[in-house]
Backbone and ligand atoms as CSV (ligand in chain L), in Angstrom:
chain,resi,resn,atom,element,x,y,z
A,1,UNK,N,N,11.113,-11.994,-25.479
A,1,UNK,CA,C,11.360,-10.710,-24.830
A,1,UNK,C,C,11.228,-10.853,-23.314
A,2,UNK,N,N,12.064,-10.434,-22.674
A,2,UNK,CA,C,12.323,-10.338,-20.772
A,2,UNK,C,C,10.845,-9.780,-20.680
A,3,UNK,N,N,10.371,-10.417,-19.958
A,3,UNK,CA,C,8.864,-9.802,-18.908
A,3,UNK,C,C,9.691,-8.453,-17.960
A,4,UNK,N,N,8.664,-7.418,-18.268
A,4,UNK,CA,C,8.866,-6.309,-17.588
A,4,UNK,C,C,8.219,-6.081,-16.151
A,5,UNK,N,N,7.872,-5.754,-15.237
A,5,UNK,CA,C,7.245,-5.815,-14.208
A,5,UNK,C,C,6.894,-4.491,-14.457
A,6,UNK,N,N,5.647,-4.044,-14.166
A,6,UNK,CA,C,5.267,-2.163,-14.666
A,6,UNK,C,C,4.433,-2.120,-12.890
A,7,UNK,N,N,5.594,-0.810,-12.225
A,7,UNK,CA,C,5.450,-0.343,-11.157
A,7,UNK,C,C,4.283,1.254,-11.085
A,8,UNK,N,N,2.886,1.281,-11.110
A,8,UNK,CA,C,2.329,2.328,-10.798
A,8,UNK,C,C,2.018,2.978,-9.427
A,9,UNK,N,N,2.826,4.507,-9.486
A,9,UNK,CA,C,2.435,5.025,-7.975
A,9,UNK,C,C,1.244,5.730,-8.506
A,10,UNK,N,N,0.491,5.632,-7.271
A,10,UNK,CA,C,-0.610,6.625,-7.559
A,10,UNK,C,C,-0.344,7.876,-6.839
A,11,UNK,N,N,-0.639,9.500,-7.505
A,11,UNK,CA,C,0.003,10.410,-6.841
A,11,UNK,C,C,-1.124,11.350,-7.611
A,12,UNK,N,N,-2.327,10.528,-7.488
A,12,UNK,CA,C,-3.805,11.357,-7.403
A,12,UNK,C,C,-3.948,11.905,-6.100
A,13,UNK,N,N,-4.914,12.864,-5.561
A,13,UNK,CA,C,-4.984,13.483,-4.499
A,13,UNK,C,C,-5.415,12.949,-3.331
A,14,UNK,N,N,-5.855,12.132,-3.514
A,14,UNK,CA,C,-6.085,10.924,-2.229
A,14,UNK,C,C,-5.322,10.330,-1.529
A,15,UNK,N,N,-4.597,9.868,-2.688
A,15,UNK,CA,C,-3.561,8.696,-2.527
A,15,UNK,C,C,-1.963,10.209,-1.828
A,16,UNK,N,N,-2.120,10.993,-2.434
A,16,UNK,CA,C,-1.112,11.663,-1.807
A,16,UNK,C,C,-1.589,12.384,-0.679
A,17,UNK,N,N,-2.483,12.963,-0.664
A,17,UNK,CA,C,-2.912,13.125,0.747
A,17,UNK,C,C,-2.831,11.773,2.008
A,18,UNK,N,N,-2.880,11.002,1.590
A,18,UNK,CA,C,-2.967,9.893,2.634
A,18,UNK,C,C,-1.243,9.019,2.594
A,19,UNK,N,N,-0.314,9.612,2.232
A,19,UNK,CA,C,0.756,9.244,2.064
A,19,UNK,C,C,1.602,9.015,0.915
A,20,UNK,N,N,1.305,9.079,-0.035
A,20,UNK,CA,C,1.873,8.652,-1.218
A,20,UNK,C,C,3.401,9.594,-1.840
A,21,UNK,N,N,3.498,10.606,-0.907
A,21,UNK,CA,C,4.151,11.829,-0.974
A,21,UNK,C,C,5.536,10.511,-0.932
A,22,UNK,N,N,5.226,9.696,0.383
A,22,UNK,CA,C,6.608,9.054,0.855
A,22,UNK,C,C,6.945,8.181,-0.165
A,23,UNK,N,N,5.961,7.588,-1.426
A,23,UNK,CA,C,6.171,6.694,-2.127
A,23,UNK,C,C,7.053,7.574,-3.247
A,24,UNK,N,N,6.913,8.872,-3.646
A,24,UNK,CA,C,7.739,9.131,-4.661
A,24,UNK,C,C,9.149,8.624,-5.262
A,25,UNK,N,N,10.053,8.258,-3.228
A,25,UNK,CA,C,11.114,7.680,-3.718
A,25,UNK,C,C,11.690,6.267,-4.221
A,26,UNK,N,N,10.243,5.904,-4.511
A,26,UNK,CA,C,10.367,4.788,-5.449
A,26,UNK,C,C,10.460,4.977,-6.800
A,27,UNK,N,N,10.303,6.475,-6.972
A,27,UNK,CA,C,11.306,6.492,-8.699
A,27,UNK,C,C,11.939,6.891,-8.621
A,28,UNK,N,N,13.227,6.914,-7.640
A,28,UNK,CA,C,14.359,7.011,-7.427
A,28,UNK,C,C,14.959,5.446,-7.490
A,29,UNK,N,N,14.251,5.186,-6.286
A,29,UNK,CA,C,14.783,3.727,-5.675
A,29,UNK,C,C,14.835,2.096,-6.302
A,30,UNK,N,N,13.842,2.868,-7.105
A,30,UNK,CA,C,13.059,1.484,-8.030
A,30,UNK,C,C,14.170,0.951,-9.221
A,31,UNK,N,N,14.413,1.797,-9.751
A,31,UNK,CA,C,14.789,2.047,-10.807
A,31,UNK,C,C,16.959,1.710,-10.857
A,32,UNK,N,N,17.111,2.566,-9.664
A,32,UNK,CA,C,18.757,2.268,-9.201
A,32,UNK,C,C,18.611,0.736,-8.864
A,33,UNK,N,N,17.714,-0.391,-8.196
A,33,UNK,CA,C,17.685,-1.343,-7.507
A,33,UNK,C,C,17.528,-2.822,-8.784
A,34,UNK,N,N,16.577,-2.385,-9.698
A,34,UNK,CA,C,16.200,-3.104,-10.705
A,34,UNK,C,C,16.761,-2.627,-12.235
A,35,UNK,N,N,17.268,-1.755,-12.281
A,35,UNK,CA,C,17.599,-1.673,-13.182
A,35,UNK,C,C,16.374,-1.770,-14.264
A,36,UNK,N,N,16.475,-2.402,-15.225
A,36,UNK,CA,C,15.457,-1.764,-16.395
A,36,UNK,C,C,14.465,-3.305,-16.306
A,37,UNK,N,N,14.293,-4.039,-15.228
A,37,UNK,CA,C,13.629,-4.839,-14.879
A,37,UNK,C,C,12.493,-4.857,-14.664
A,38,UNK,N,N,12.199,-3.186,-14.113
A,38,UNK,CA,C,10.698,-2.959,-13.568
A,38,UNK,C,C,11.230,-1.766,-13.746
A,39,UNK,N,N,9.578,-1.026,-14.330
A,39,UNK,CA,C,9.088,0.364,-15.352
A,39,UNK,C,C,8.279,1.022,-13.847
A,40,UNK,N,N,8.767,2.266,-13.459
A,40,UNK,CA,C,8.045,2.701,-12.769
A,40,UNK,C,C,7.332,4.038,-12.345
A,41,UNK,N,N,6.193,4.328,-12.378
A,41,UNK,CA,C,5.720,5.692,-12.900
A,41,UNK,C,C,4.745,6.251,-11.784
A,42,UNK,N,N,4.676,7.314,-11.751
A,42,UNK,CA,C,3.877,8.249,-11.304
A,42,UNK,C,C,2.353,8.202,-11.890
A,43,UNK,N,N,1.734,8.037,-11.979
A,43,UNK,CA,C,-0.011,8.159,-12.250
A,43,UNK,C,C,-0.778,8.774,-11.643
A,44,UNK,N,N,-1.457,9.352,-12.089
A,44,UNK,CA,C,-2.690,10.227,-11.520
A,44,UNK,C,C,-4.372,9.125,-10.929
A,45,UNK,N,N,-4.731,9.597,-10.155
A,45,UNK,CA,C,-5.677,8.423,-10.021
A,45,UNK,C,C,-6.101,7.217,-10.402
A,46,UNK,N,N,-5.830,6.619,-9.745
A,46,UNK,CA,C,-5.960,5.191,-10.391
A,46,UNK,C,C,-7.599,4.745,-10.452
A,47,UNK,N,N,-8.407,5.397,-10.033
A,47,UNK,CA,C,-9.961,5.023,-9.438
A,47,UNK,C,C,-10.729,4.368,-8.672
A,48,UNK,N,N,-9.295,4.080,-7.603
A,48,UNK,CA,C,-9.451,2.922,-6.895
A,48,UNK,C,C,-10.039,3.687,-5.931
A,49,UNK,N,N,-9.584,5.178,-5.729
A,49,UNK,CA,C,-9.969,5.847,-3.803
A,49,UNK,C,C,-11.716,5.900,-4.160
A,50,UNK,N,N,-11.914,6.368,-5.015
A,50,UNK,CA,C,-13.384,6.420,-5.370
A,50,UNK,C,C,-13.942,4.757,-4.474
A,51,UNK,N,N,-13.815,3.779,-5.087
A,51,UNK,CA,C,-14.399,2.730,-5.528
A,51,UNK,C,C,-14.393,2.129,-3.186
A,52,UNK,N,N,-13.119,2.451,-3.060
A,52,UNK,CA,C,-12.465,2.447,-2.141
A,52,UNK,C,C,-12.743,2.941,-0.629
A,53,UNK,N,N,-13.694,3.954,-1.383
A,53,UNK,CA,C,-12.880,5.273,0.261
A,53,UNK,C,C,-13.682,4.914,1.018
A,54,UNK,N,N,-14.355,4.417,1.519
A,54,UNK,CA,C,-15.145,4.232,2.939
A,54,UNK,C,C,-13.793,2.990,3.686
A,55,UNK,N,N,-13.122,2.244,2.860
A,55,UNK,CA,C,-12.249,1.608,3.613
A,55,UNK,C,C,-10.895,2.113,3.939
A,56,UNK,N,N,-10.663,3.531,2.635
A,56,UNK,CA,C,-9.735,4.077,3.168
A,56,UNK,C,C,-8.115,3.955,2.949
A,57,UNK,N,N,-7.940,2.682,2.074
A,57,UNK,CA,C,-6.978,1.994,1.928
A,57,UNK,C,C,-5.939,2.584,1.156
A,58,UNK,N,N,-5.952,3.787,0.904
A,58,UNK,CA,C,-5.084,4.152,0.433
A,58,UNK,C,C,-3.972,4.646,0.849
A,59,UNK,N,N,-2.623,5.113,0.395
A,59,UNK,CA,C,-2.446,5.307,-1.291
A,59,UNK,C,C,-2.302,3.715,-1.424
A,60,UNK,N,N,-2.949,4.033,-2.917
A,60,UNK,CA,C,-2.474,2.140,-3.934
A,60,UNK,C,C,-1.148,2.553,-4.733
A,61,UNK,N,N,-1.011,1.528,-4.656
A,61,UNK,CA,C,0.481,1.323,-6.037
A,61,UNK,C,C,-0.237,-0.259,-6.607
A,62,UNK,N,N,-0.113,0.095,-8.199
A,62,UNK,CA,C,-0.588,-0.903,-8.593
A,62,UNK,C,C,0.787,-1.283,-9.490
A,63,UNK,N,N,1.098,-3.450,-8.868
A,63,UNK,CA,C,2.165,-3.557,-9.892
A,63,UNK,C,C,1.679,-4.846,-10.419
A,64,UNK,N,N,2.024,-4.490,-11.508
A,64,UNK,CA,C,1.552,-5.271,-12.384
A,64,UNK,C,C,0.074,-5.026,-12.503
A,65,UNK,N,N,-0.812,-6.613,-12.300
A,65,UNK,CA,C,-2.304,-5.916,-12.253
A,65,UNK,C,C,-2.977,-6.028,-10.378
A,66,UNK,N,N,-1.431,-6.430,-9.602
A,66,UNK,CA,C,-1.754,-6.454,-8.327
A,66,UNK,C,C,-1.679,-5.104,-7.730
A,67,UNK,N,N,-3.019,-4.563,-6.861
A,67,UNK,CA,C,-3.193,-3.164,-6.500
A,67,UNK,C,C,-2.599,-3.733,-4.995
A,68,UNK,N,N,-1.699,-2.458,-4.588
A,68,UNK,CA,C,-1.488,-2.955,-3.335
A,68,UNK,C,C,-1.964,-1.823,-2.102
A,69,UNK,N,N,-2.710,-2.207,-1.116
A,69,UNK,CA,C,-3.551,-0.811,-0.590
A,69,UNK,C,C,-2.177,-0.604,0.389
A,70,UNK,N,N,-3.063,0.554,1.070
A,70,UNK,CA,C,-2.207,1.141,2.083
A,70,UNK,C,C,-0.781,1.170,1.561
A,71,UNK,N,N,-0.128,1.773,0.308
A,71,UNK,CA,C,1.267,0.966,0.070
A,71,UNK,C,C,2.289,1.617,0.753
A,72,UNK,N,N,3.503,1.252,1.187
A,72,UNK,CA,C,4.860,1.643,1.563
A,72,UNK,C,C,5.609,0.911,0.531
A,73,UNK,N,N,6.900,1.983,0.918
A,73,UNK,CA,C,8.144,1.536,-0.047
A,73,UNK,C,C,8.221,0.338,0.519
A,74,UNK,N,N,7.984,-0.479,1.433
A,74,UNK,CA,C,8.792,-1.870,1.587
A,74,UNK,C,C,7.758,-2.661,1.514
A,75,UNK,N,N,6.370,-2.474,1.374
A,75,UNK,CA,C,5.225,-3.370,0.450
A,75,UNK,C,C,5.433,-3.860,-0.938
A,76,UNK,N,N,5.886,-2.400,-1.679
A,76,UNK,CA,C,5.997,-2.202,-2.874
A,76,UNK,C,C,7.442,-3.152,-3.058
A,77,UNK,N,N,8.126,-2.912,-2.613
A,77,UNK,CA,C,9.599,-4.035,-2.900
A,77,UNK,C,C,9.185,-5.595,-2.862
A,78,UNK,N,N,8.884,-5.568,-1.730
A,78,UNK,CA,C,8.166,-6.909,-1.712
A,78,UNK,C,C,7.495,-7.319,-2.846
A,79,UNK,N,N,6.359,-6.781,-3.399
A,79,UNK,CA,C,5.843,-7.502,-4.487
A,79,UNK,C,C,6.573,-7.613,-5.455
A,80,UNK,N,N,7.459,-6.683,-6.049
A,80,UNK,CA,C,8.530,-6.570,-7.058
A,80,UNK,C,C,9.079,-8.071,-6.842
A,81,UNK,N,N,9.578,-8.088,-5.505
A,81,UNK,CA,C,10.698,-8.974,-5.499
A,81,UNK,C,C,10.248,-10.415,-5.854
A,82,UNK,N,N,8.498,-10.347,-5.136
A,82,UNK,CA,C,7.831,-11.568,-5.476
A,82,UNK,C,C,7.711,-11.737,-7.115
A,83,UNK,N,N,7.343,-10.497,-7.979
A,83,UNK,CA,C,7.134,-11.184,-9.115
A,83,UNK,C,C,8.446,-11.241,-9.825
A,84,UNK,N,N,9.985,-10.992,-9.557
A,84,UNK,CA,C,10.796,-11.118,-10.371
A,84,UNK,C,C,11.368,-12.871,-10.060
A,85,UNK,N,N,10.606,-13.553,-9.036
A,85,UNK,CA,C,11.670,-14.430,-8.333
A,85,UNK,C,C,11.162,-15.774,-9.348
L,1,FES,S1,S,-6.007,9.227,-5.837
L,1,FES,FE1,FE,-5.080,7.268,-5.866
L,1,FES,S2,S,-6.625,5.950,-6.524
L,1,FES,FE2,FE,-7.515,7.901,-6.541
């Protein structure tokens, strides 16, 4: 079976307060770009801002089991692109 790559936004209140609003259009973008290559979802807290917040690093997108802090859409591509290659 094809390895899936599983794309999580976090769009808990942290993570969207601190930007994550801009990540939404990665389930637009994700999905037209990869096709059914990489699964990509919306999630509610991941538990990372907790564990996290004095550094602040948020929003995370976690892909695969790599959390990626501070994320942008072109972080998030990047790792995609790293784990499909
Ligand atoms: S709101 Fe994103 S990790 Fe908590």
């Amino acid at each position: 079976m094809e390895k899936k790559v599983s794309v999580k936004v976090c769009l808990g209140t942290t993570c969207f307060v601190m930007g994550s609003a801009n990540l939404q259009e990665l389930l637009d973008t994700v999905p037209s770009r990869y096709g059914d290559k990489v699964d990509v979802t919306g999630v509610s807290c991941l538990g990372l801002c907790s564990i996290d917040w004095e550094y602040s690093k948020a929003p995370y997108v976690k892909v695969d089991d790599e959390i990626i802090k501070e994320a942008t859409v072109e972080k998030v591509l990047k790792a995609i692109d790293e784990k499909l290659k």
